[in-house]
Backbone as ProteinMPNN parsed JSONL, in Angstrom:
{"seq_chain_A": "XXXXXXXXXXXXXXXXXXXXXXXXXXXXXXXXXXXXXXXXXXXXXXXXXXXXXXXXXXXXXXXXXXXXXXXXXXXXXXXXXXXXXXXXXXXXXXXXXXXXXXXXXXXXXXXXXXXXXXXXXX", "coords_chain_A": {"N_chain_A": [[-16.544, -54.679, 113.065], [-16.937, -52.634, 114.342], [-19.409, -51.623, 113.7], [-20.92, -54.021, 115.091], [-20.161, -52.753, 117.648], [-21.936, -50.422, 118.226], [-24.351, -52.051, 117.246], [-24.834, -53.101, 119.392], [-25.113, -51.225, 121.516], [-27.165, -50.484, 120.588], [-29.1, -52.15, 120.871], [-28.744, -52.97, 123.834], [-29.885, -50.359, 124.924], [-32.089, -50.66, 123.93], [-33.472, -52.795, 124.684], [-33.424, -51.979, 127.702], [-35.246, -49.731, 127.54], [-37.494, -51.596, 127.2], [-37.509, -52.92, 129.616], [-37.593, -50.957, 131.569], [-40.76, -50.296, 130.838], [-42.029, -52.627, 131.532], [-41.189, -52.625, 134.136], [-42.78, -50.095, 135.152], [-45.402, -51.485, 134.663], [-44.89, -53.259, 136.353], [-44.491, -52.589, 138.612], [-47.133, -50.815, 139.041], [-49.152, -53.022, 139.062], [-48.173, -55.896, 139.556], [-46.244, -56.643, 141.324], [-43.736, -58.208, 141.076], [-40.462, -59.097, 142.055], [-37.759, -57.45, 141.334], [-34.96, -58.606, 140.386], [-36.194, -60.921, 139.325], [-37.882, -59.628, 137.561], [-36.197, -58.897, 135.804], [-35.242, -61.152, 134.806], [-35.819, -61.414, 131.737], [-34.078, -59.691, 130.409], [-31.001, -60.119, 129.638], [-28.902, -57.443, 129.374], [-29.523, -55.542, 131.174], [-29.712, -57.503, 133.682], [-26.605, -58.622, 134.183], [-26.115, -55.437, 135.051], [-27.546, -54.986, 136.907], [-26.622, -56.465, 138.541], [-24.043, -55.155, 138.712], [-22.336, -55.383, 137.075], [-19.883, -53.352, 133.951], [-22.098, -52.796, 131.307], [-22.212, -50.698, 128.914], [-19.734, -47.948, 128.279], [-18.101, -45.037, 129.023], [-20.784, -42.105, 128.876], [-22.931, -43.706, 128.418], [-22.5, -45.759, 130.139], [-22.405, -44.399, 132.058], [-25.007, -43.308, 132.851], [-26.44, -45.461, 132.555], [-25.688, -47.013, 134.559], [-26.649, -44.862, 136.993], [-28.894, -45.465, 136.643], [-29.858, -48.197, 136.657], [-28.47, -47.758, 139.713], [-30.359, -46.318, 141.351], [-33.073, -47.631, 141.082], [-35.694, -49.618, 143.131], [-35.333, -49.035, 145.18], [-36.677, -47.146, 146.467], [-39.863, -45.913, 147.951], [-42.866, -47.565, 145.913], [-44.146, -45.386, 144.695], [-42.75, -43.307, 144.588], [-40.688, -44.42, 142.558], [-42.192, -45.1, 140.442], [-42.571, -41.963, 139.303], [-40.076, -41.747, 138.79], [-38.595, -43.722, 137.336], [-40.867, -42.582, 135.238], [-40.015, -40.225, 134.586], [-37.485, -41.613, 133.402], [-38.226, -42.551, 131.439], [-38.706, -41.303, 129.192], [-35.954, -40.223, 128.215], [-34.584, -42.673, 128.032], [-35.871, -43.877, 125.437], [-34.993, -41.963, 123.743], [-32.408, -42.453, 123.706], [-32.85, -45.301, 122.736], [-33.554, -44.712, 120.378], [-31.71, -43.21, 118.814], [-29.15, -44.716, 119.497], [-30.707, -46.768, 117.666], [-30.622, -45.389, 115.27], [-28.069, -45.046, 114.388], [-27.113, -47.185, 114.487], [-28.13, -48.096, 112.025], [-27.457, -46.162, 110.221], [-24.481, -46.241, 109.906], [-23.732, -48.955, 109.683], [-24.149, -49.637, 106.748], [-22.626, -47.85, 105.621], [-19.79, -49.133, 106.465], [-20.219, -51.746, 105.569], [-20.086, -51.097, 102.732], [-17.602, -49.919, 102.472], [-15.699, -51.991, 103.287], [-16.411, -53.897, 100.976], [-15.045, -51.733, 99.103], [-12.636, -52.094, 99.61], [-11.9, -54.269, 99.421], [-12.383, -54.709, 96.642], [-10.129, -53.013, 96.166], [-8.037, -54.196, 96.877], [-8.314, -56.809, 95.439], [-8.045, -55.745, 92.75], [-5.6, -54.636, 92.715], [-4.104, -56.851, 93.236], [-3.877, -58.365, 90.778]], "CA_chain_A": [[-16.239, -54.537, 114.467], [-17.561, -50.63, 114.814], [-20.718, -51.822, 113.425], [-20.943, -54.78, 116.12], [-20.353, -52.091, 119.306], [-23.357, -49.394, 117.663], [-25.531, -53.239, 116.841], [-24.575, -53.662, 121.049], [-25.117, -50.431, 122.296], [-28.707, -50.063, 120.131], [-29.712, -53.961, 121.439], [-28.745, -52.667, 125.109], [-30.716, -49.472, 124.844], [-33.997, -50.855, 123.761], [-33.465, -53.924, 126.567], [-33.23, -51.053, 128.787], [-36.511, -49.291, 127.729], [-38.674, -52.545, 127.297], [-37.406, -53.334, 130.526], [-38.489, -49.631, 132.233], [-41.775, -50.32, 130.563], [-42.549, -53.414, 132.223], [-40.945, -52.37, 135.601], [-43.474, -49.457, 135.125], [-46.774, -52.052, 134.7], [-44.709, -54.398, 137.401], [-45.335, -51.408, 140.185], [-48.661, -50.855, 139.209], [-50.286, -54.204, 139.026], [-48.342, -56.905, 139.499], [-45.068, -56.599, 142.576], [-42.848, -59.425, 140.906], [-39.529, -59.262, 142.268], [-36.555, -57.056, 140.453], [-33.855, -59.583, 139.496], [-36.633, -62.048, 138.696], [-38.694, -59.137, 136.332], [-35.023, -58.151, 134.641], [-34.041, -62.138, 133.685], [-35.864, -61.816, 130.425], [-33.242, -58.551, 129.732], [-29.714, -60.142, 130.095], [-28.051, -56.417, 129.758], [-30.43, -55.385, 132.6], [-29.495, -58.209, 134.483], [-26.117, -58.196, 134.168], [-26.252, -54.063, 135.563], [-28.196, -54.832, 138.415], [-25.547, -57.005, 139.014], [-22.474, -54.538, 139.159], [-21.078, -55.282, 135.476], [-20.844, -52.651, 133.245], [-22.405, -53.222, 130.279], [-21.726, -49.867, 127.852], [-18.948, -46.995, 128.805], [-18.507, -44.042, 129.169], [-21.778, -41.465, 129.395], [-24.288, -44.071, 128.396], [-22.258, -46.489, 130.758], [-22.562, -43.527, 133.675], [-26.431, -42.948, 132.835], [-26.832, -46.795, 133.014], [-25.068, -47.082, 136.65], [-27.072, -44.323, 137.819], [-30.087, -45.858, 136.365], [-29.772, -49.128, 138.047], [-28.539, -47.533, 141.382], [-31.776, -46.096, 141.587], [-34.313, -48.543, 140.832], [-35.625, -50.381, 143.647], [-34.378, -48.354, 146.88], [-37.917, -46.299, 147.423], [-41.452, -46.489, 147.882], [-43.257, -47.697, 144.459], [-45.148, -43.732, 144.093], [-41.508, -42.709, 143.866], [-40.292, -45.603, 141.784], [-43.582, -44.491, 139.014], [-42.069, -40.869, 139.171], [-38.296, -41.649, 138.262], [-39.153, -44.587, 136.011], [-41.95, -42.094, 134.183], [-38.579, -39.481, 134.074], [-36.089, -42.075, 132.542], [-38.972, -43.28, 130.013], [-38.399, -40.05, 127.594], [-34.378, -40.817, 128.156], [-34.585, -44.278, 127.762], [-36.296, -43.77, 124.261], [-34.017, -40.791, 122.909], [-30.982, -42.796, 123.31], [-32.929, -46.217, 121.986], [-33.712, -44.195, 118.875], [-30.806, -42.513, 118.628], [-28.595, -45.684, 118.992], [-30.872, -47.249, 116.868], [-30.405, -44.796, 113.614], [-26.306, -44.518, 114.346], [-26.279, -48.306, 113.53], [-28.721, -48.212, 110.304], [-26.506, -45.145, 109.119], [-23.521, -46.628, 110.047], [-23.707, -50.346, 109.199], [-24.111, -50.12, 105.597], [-20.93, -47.435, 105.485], [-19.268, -50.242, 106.755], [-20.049, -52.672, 104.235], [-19.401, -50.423, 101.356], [-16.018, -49.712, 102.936], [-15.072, -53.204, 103.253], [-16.22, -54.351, 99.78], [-14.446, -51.321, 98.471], [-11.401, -52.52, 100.177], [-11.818, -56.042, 98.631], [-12.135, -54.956, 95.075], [-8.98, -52.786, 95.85], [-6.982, -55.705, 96.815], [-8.399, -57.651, 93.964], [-6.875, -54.79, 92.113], [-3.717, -54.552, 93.134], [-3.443, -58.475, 92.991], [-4.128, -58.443, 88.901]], "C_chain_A": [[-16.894, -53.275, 115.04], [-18.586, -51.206, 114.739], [-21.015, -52.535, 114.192], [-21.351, -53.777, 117.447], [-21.553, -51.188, 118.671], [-24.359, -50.945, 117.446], [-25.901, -52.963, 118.506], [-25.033, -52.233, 121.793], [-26.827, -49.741, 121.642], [-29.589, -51.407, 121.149], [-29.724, -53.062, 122.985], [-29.682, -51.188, 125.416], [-32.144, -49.481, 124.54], [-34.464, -51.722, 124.553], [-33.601, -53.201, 127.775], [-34.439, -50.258, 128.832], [-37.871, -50.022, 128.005], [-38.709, -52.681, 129.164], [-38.119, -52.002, 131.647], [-40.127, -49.804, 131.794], [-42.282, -51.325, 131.498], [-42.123, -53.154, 133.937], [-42.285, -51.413, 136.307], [-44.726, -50.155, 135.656], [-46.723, -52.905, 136.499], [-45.522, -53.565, 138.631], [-46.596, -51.601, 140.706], [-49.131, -51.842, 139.52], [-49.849, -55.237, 139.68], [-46.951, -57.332, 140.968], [-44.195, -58.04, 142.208], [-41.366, -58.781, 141.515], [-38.41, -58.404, 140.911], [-35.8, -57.672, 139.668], [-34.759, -60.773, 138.795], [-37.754, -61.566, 137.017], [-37.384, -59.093, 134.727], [-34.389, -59.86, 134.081], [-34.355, -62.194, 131.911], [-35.182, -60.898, 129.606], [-32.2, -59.027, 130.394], [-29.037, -58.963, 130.172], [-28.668, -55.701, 131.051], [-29.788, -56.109, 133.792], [-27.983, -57.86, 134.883], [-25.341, -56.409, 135.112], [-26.333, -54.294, 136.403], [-26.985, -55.745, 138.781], [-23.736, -56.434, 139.1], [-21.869, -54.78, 137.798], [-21.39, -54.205, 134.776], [-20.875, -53.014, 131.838], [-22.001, -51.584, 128.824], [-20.656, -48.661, 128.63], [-18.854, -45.679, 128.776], [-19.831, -42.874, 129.235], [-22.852, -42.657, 129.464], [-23.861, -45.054, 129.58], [-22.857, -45.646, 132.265], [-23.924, -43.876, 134.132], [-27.166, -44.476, 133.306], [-26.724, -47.608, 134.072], [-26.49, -46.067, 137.543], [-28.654, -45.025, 137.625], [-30.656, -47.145, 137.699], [-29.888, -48.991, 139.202], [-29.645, -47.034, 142.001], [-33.353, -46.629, 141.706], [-34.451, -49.581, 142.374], [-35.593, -50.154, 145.084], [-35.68, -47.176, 147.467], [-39.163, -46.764, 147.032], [-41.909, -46.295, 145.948], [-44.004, -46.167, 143.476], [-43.894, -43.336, 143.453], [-40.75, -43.467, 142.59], [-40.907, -45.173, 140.773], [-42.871, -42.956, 138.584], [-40.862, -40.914, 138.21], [-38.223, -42.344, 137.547], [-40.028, -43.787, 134.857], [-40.491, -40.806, 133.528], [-37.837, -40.022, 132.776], [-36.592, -42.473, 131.373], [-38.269, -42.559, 128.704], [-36.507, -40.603, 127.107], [-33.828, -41.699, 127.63], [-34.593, -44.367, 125.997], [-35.904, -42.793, 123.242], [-33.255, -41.81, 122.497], [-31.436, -44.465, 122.771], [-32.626, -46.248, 120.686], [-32.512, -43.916, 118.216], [-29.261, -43.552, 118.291], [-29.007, -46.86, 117.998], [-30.297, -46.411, 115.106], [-29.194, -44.838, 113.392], [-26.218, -45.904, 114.241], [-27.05, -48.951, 112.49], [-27.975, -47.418, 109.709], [-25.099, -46.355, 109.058], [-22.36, -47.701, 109.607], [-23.722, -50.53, 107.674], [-23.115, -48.855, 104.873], [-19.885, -48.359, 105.764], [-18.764, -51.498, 105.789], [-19.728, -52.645, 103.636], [-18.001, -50.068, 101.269], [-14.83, -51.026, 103.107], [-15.211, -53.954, 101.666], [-15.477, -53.424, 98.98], [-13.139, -51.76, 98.76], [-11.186, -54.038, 99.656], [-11.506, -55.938, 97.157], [-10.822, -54.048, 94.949], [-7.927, -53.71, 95.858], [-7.199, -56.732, 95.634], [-7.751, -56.756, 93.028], [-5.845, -54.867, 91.82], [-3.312, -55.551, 93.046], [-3.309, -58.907, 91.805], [-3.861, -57.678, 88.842]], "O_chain_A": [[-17.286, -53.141, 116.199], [-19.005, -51.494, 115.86], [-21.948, -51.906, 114.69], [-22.386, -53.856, 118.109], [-22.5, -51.938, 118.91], [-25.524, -50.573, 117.586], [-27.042, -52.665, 118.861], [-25.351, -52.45, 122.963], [-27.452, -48.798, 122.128], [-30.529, -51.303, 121.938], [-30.778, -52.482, 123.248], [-30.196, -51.238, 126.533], [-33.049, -48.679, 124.772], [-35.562, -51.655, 125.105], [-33.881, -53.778, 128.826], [-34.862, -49.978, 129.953], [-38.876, -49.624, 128.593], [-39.728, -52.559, 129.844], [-39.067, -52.235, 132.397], [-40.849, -49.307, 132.658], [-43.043, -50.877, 132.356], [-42.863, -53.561, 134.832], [-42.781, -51.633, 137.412], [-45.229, -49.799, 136.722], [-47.579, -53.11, 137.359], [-46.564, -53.746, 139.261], [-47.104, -52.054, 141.732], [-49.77, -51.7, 140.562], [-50.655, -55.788, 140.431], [-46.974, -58.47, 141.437], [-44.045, -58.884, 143.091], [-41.34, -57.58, 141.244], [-38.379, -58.8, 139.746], [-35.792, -57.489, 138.451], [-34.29, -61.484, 137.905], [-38.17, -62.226, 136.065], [-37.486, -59.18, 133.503], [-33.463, -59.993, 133.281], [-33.639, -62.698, 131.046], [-35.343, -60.929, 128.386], [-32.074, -58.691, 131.572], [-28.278, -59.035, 131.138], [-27.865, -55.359, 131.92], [-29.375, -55.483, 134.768], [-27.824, -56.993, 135.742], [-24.235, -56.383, 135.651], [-25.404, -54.028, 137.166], [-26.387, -55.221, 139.721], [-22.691, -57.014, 139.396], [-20.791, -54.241, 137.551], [-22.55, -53.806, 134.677], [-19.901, -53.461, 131.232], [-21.431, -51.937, 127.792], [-20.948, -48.542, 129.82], [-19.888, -45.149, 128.369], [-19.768, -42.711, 130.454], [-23.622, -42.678, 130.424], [-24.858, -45.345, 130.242], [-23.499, -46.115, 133.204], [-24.219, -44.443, 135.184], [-28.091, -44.639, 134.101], [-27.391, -48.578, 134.433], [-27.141, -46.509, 138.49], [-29.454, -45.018, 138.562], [-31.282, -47.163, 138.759], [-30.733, -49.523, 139.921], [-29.88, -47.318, 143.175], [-34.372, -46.174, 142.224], [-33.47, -50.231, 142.733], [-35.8, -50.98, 145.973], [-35.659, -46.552, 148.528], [-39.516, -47.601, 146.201], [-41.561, -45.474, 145.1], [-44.248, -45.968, 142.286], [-43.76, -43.075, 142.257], [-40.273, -42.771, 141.693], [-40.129, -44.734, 139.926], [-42.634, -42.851, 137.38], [-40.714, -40.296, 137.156], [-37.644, -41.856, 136.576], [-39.981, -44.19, 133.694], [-40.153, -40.635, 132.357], [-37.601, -39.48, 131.696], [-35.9, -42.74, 130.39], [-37.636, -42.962, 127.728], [-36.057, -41.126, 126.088], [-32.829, -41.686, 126.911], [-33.642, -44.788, 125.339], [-36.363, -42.764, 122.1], [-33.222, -42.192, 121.328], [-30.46, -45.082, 122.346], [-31.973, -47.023, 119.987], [-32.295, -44.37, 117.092], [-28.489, -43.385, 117.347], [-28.221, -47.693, 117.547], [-29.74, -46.935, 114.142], [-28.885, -44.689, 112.209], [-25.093, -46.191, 113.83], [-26.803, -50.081, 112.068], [-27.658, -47.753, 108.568], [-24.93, -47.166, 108.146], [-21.156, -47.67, 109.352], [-23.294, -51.614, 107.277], [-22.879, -48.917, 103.666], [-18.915, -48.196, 105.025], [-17.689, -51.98, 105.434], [-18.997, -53.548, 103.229], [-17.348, -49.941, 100.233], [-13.6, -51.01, 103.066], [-14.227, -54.522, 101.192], [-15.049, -53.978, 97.967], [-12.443, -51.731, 97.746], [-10.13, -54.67, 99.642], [-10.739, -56.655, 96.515], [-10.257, -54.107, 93.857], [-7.102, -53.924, 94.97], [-6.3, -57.33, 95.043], [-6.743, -57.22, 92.495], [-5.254, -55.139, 90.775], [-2.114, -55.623, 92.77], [-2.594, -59.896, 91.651], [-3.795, -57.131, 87.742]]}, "name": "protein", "num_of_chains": 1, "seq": "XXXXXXXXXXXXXXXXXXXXXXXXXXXXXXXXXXXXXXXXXXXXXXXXXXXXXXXXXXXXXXXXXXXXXXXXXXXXXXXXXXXXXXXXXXXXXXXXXXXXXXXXXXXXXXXXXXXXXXXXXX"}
């Protein structure tokens, strides 16, 4: 279950940078539409749509993220998008390694907990 919300909160953090990456190219080159660039990132989507998807700080950072995208000219848009890139990619990384550490403490904690009950049952 721990290991699940750190799987969910690494998944939503790298959906969140791919997605700044391509918003990035969208600017430059190509002017597709917001809600129609973010359907191939359901936690993206989702956001832009008022749900929140993680809580507390990364939930804040991910409100303010959203509320920002979209609401000024595309020079400024390249600016604050080129900002959140570094951000974006701390806390990908960062929720990525906290559920490779994490996840296989987990395991070892649950099979130790199995062969204690097998234990205690013989």
């Amino acid at each position: 279950m721990l290991s699940a919300r750190k799987k969910e909160r690494a998944k939503i953090f790298s959906e969140f940078y791919e997605f700044n990456e391509n918003l990035l190219l969208n600017l430059k080159y190509e002017k597709i539409k917001l809600k129609e660039l973010a359907k191939r990132f359901p936690s993206v989507l989702r956001a832009l749509d008022g749900q929140e998807v993680l809580s507390g700080d990364d939930g804040a950072f991910l409100r303010d993220y959203t509320q920002n995208i979209g609401k000024t000219d595309p020079k400024s848009q390249i600016d604050y998008l080129n900002g959140r890139r570094e951000q974006l990619e701390r806390l990908r990384n960062e929720s990525a390694e906290e559920y490779k550490r994490y996840s296989s403490l987990y395991v070892k904690i649950c099979l130790l907990a199995g062969i204690l009950v097998g234990v205690l049952l013989a």
